[in-house]
C-alpha positions as CSV (number, residue, x, y, z in Angstrom):
1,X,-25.9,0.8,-4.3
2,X,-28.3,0.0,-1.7
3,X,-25.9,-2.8,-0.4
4,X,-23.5,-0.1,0.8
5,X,-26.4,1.2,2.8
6,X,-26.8,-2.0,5.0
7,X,-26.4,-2.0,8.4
8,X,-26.8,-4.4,10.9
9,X,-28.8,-2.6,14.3
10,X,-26.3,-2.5,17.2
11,X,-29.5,-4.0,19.2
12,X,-29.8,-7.0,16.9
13,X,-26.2,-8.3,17.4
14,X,-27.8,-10.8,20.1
15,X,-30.6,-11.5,18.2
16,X,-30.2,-15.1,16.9
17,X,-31.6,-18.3,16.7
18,X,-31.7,-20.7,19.5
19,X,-29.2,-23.5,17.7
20,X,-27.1,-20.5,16.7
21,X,-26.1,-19.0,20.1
22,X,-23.4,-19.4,21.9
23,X,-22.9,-20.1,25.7
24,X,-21.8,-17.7,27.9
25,X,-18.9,-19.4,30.0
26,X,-15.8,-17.6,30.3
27,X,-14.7,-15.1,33.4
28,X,-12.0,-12.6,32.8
29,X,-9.1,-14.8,34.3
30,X,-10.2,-16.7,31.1
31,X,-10.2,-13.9,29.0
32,X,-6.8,-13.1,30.6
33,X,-5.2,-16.2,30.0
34,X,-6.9,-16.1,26.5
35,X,-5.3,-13.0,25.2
36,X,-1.9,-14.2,27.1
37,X,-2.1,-17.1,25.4
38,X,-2.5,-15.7,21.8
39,X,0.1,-13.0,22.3
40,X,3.3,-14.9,24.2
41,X,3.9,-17.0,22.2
42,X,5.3,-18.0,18.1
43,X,6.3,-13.6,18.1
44,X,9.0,-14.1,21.2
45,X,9.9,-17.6,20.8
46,X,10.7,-17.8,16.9
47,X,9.7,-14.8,15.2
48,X,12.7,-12.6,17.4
49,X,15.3,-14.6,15.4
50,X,13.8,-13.7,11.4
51,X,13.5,-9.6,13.1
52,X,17.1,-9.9,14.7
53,X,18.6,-10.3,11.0
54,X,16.0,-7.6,9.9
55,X,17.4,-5.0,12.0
56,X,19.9,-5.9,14.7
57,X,19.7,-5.0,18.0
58,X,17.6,-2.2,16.6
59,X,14.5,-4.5,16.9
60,X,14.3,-3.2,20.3
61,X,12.8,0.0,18.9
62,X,10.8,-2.0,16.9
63,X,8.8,-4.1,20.0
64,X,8.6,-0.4,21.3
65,X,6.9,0.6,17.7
66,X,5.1,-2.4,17.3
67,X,3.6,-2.1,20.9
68,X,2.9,1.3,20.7
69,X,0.9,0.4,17.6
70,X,-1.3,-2.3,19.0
71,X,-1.9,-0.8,22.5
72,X,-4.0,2.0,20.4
73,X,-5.8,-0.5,18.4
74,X,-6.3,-2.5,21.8
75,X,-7.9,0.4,23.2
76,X,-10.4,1.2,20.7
77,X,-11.2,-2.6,20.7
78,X,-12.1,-2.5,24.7
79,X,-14.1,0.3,23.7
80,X,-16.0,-1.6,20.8
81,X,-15.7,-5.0,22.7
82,X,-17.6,-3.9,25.6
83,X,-20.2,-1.6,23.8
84,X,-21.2,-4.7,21.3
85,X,-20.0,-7.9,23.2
86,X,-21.5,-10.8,20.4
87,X,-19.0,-12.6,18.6
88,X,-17.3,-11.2,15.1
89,X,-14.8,-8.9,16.7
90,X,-14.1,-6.2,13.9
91,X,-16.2,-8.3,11.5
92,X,-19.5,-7.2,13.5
93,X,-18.3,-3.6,14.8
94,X,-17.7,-3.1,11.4
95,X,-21.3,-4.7,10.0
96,X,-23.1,-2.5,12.7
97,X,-20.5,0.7,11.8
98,X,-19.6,1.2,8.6
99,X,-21.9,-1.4,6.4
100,X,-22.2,-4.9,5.1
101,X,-19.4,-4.7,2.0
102,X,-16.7,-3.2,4.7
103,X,-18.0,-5.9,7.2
104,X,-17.1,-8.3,4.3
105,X,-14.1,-7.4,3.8
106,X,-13.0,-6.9,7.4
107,X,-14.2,-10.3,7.8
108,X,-12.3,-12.0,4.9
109,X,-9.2,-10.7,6.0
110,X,-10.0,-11.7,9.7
111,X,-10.3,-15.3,8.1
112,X,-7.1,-15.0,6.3
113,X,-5.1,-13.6,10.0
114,X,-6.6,-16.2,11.9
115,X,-6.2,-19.0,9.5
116,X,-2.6,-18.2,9.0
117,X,-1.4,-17.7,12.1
118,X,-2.5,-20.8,13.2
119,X,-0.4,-22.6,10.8
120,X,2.9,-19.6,11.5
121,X,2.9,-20.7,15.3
122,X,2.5,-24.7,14.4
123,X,5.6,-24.1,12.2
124,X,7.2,-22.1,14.8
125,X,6.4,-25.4,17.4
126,X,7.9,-28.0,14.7
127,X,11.5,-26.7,15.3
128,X,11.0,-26.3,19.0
129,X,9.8,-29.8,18.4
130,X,12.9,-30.8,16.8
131,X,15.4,-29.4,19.0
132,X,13.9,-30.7,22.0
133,X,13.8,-34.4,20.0
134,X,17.7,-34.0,19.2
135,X,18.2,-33.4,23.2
136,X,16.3,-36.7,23.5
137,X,18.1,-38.4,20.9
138,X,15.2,-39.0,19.0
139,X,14.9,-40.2,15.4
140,X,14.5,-37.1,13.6
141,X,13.7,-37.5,9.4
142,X,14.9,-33.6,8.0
143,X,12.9,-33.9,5.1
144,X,9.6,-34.2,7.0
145,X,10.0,-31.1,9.4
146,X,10.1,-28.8,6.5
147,X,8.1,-27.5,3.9
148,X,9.2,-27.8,0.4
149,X,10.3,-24.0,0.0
150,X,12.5,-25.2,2.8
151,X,14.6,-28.3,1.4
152,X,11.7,-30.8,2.6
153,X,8.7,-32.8,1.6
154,X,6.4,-31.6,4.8
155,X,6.3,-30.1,7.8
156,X,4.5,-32.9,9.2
157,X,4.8,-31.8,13.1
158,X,3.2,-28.5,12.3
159,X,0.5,-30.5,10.5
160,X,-0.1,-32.7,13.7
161,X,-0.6,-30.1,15.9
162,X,-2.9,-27.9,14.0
163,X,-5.2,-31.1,13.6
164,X,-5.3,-31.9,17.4
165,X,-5.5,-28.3,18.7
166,X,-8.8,-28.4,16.3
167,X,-10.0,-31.8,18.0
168,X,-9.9,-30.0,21.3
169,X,-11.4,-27.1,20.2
170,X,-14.2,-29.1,19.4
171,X,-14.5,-30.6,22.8
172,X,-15.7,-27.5,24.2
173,X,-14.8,-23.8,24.9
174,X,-14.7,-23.8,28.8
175,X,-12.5,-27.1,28.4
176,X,-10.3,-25.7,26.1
177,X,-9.9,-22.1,27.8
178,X,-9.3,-24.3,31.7
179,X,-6.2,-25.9,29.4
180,X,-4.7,-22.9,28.0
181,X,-4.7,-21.3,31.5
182,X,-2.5,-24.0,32.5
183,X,-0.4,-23.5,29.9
184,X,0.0,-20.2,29.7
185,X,1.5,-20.1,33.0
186,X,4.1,-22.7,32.0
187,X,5.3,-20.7,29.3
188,X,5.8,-17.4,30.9
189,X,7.7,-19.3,33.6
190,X,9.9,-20.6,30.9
191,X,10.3,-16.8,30.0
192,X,11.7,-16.0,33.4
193,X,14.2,-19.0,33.5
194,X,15.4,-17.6,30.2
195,X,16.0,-14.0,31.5
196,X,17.2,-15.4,34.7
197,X,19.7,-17.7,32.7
198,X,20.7,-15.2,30.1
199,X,21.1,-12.0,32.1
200,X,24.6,-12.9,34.0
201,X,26.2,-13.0,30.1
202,X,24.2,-9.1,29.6
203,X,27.3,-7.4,27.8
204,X,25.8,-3.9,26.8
205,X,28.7,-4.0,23.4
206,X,25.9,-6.6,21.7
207,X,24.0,-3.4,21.4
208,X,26.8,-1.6,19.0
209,X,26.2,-1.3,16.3
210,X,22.5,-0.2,17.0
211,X,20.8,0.5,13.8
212,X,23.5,-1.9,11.2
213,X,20.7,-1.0,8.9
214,X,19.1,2.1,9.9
215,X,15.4,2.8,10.0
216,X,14.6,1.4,6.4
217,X,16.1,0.4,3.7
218,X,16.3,-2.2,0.5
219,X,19.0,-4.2,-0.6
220,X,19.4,-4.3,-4.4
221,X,17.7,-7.8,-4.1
222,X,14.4,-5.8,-3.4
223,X,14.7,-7.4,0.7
224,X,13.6,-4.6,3.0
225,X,15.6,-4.0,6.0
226,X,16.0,-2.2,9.3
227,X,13.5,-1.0,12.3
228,X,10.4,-0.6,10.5
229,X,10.4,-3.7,8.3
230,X,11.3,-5.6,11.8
231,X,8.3,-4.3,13.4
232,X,6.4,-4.9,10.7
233,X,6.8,-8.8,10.9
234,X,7.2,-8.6,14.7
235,X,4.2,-7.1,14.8
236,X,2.9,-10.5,14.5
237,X,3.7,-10.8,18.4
238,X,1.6,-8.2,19.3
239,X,-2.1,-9.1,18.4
240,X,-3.4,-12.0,20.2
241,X,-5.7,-9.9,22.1
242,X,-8.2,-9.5,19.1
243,X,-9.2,-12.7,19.8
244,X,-10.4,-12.1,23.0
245,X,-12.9,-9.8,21.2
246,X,-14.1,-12.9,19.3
247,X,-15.3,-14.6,22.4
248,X,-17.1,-11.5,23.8
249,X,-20.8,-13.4,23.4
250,X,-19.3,-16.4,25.3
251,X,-17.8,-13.7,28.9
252,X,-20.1,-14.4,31.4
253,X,-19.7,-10.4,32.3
254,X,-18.9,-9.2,29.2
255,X,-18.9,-5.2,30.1
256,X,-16.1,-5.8,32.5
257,X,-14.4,-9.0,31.4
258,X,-13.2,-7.8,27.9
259,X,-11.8,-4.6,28.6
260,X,-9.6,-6.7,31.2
261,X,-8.6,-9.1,29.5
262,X,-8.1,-7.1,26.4
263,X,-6.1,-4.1,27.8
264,X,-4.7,-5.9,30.5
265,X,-3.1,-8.9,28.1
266,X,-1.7,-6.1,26.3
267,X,-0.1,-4.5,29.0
268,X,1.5,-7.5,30.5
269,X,3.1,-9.1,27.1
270,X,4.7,-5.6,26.2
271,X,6.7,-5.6,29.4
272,X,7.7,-9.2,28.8
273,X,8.6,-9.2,25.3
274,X,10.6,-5.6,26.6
275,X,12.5,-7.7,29.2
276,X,13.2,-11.0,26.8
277,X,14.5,-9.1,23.8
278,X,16.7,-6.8,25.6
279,X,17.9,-9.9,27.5
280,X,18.1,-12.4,24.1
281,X,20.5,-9.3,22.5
282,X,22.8,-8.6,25.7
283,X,23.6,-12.3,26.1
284,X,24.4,-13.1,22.1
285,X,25.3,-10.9,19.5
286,X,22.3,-10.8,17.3
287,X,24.3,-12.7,13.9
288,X,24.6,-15.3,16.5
289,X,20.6,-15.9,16.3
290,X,19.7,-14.3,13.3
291,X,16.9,-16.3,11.4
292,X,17.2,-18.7,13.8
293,X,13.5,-20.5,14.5
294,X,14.5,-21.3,18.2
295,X,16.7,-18.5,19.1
296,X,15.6,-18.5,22.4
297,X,17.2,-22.5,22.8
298,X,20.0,-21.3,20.1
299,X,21.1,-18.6,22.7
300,X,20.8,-20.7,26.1
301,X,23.5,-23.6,24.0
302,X,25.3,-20.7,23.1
303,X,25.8,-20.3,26.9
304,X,26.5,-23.5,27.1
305,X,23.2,-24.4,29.1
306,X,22.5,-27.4,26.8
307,X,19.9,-28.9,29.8
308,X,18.2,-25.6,30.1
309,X,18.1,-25.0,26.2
310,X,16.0,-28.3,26.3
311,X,13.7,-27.2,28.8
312,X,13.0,-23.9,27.7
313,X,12.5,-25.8,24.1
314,X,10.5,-28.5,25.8
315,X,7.9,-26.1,27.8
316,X,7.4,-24.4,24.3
317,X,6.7,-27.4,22.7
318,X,4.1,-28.1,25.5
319,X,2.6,-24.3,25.7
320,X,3.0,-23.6,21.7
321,X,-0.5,-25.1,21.1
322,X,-2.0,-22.5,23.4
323,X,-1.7,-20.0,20.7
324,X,-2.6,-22.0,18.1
325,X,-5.6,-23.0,20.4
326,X,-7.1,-19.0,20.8
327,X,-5.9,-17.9,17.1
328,X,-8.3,-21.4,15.9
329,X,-10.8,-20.3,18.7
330,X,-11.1,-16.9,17.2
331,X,-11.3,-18.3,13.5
332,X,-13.9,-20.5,14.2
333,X,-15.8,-17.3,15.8
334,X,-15.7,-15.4,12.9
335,X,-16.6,-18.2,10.5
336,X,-19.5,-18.8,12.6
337,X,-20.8,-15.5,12.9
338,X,-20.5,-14.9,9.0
339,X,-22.3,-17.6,8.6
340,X,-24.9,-17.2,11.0
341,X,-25.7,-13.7,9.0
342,X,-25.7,-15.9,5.8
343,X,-23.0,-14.3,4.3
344,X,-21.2,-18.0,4.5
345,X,-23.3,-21.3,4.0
346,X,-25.8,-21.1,7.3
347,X,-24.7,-24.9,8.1
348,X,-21.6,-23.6,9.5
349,X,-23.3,-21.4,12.2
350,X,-24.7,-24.1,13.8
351,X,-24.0,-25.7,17.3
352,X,-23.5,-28.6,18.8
353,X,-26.0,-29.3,21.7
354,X,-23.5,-30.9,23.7
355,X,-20.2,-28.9,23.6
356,X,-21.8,-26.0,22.7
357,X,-19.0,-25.1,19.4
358,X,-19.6,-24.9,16.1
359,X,-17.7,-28.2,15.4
360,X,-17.7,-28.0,11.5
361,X,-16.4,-24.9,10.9
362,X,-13.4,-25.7,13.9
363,X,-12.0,-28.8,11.9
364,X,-12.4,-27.2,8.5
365,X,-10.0,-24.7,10.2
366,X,-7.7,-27.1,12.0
367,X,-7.4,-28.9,8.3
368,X,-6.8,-25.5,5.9
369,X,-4.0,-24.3,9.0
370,X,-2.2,-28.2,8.6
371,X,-2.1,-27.8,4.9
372,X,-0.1,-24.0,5.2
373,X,1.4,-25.4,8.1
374,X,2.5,-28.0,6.4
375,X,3.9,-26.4,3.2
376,X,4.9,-23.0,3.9
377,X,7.9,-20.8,4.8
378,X,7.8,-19.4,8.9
379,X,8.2,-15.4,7.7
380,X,6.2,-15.6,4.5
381,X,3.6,-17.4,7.0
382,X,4.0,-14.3,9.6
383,X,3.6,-11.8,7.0
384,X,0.8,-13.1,5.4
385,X,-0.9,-12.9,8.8
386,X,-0.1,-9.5,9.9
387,X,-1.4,-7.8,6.4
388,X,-5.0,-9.8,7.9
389,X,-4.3,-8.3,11.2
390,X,-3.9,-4.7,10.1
391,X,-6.5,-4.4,8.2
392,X,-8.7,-5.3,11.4
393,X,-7.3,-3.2,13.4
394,X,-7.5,0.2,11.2
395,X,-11.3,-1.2,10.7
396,X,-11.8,-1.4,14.6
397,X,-10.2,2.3,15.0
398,X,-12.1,3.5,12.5
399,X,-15.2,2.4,13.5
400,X,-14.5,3.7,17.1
401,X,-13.9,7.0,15.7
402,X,-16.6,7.1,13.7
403,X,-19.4,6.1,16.3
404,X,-18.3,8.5,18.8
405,X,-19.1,10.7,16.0
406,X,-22.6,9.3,15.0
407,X,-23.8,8.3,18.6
408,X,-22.1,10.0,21.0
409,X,-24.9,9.3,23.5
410,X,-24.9,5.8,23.6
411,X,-23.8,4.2,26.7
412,X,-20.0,2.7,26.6
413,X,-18.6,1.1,29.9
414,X,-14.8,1.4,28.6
415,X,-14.2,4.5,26.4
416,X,-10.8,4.9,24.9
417,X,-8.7,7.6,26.3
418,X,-7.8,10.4,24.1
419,X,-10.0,8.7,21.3
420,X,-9.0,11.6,18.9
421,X,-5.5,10.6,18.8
422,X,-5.6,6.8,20.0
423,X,-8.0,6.1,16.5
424,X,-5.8,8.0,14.1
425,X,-2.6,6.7,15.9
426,X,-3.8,3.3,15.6
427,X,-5.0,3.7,11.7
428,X,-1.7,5.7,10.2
429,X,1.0,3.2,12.5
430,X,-1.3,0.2,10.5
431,X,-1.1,1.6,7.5
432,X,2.6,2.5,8.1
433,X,3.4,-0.7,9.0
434,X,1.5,-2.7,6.1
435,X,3.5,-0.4,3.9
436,X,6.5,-2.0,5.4
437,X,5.8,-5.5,4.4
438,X,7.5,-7.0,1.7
439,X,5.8,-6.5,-2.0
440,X,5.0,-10.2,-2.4
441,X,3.1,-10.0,0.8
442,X,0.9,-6.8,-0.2
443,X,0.1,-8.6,-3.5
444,X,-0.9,-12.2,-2.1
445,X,-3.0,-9.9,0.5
446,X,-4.7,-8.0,-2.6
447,X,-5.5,-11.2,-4.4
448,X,-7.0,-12.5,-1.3
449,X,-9.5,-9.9,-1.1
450,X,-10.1,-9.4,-4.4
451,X,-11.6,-13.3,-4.8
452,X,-13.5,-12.8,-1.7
453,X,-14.9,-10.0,-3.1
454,X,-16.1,-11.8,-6.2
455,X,-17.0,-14.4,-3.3
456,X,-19.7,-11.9,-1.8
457,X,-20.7,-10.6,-5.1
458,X,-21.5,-13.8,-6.3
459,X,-22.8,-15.5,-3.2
460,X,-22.6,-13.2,-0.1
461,X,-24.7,-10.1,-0.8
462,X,-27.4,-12.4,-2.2
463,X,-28.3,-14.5,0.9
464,X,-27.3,-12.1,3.6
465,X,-29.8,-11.9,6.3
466,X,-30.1,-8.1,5.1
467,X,-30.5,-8.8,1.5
468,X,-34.3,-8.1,1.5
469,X,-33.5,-4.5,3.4
């Protein structure tokens, strides 16, 4: 099918309309902050309490896989980042790669990551919210800070948040990036009071038994346990930095902003995560906090530092919506460059004169993440939004590997070390790891793509800006 043959020219990535551009404001400290601020964050805070009762103090080696994992797909997206800085992240590297039905799907599956993990981290946010209210002595309502798989009516904090992290998107993208640079150093220094608090209660007998239920295994419910099904929901804390990708047309210097800000976000949130998990197991035996969603608080009352639980809870509360803010930054990127290749309604690609966003499309996502925010269980959430996330990621390797192949000779400013076993590294541990996830989260990820599929074949493939090629 001549579809399957349509490429879009790695020279025409910055060829676009006037209204449809957008403006080239962020440094690398931005950038930085940016893919801090997506990564530290909902993965550390919540999600280390759902992968304690997956695997015990095992999920140690399950931060080490998970890491591992994403470090190669972080290096072959420095690589493509810097070689084709316009927005669309593996959407685009994948259009200019590999062809418009892969781009389509890459890109589908980059709306369903984005979209969900906005609405995972709000969730994640609510209970922080909650516990820091019951410090205060607030009035708290139970049935509106859960969904209804949950014993409530609606998570109506989550649904708050999601909506005002959209409105200031809106404002502006310098604005917004200024804030979550703020923030993001407010909740790292929340990390270190919680190591600092946590480490004089280290006893190394939390760590015993290690691997309570081995590498993998299934109960006779069907609920997959151990190491690898850990890292393959805490995998969720990894990724973060894909969304510096998304902003690549808005870096002021893109060829040597993104590849800092991509591999050195990376490098900085392994060591932390490292530090707090080691630190979070050595102070409580891992029942203690199991499927807790604010084990971090949980662990400092456990201690008995009630005042400290509530700041630690209170400066994620206030730093939470940085995450939300770059994962709703980087959905609002992709819908807009869909759209401005008319592969979504065209409306959506456009502008606004004075903020220089693409307002539509970032409320429509601030209002889809508030309904799932709203509704939905925190793991089912997570999952949901790593099966989007590997899929990218294998894309992005794979595209990597295949145009060192195909043009070797084109100029890259950041090339991949060892690109012959980063790519393949990257693409098996993705595909290892989707594997992993439960069954019901492989099917709702199959469904997903199969109506956007239908989407493109009904709409997508006929108004494409390649369609007459």
């Amino acid at each position: 099918m001549r579809i399957f043959g349509r490429r879009k020219p790695i020279d025409s990535v910055h060829d676009n309309p006037g209204g449809e551009k957008l403006k080239r404001t962020l440094s690398w400290p931005h950038l930085l902050a940016l893919g801090v601020g997506g990564i530290v964050g909902t993965g550390i805070y919540t999600l280390i309490g759902q992968a304690a009762g997956l695997a015990g103090p095992g999920m140690i080696i399950s931060f080490v896989i998970a890491g591992v994992v994403s470090a190669c797909a972080a290096l072959a997206y420095a690589e493509m980042a810097t070689m084709m800085p316009a927005a669309g992240s593996a959407y685009t590297y994948s259009y200019v790669v590999m062809g418009e039905p892969v781009a389509w799907f890459v890109g589908w599956s980059l709306i369903l990551e984005y979209t969900v993990v906005c609405a995972a981290v709000a969730v994640g946010w609510s209970a922080y919210a909650a516990g820091f209210m019951a410090w205060l002595h607030l009035p708290i309502i139970p049935a509106l800070l859960a969904g209804p798989s949950s014993g409530g009516l609606v998570n109506l904090p989550a649904v708050g948040i999601s909506l005002a992290v959209a409105a200031l998107l809106a404002a502006g993208t310098r604005e917004s990036a200024t804030i979550n640079a703020i923030l993001v150093v407010l909740k790292l220094a929340a990390l270190a009071a919680f190591v600092a608090l946590a480490l004089p209660a280290f006893d190394p007998a939390h760590f015993k038994p290690f691997l309570p239920y081995g590498i993998s295994s299934v109960t006779p419910e069907g609920v997959k346990l151990g190491v690898l099904p850990a890292a393959s929901l805490i995998f969720f804390a990894f990724y973060g930095f894909d969304a510096i990708s998304t902003a690549a047309e808005e870096a002021k210097n893109p060829s040597r902003d993104l590849a800092i800000g991509i591999v050195g976000s990376m490098l900085l949130c392994t060591a932390i995560y490292i530090a707090v998990a080691a630190t979070a197991i050595g102070a409580v035996p891992t029942i203690r906090f199991a499927g807790s969603a604010e084990p971090l608080a949980l662990i400092l009352r456990t201690l008995h530092q009630d005042n400290w639980s509530a700041v630690i809870g209170g400066a994620a509360v206030i730093a939470f919506p940085t995450v939300i803010m770059v994962f709703m930054f980087g959905q609002s990127r992709i819908f807009f460059v869909m759209a401005r290749d008319r592969l979504l309604p065209g409306a959506l690609a456009r502008v606004n004169s004075k903020t220089g966003t693409p307002i539509a499309v970032t409320i429509f996502t601030g209002v889809v993440a508030a309904i799932i925010a709203g509704l939905a269980p925190l793991k089912l959430i997570a999952e949901l939004a790593n099966s989007g996330t590997l899929c990218a990621f294998v894309a992005v390797a794979l595209a990597m590997m295949i145009y060192r192949r195909t043009n070797p000779g084109r100029p890259r400013v950041f090339k991949a070390p060892l690109w012959w076993l980063v790519g393949p590294a990257a693409i098996l541990g993705c595909l290892y790891l989707f594997w992993s996830l439960p069954a019901l989260t492989q099917r709702l990820f199959l469904f997903w793509n199969v109506a956007g599929m239908v989407v493109y074949a009904v709409y997508g493939r006929k108004t494409s800006r390649l369609a007459g090629s």
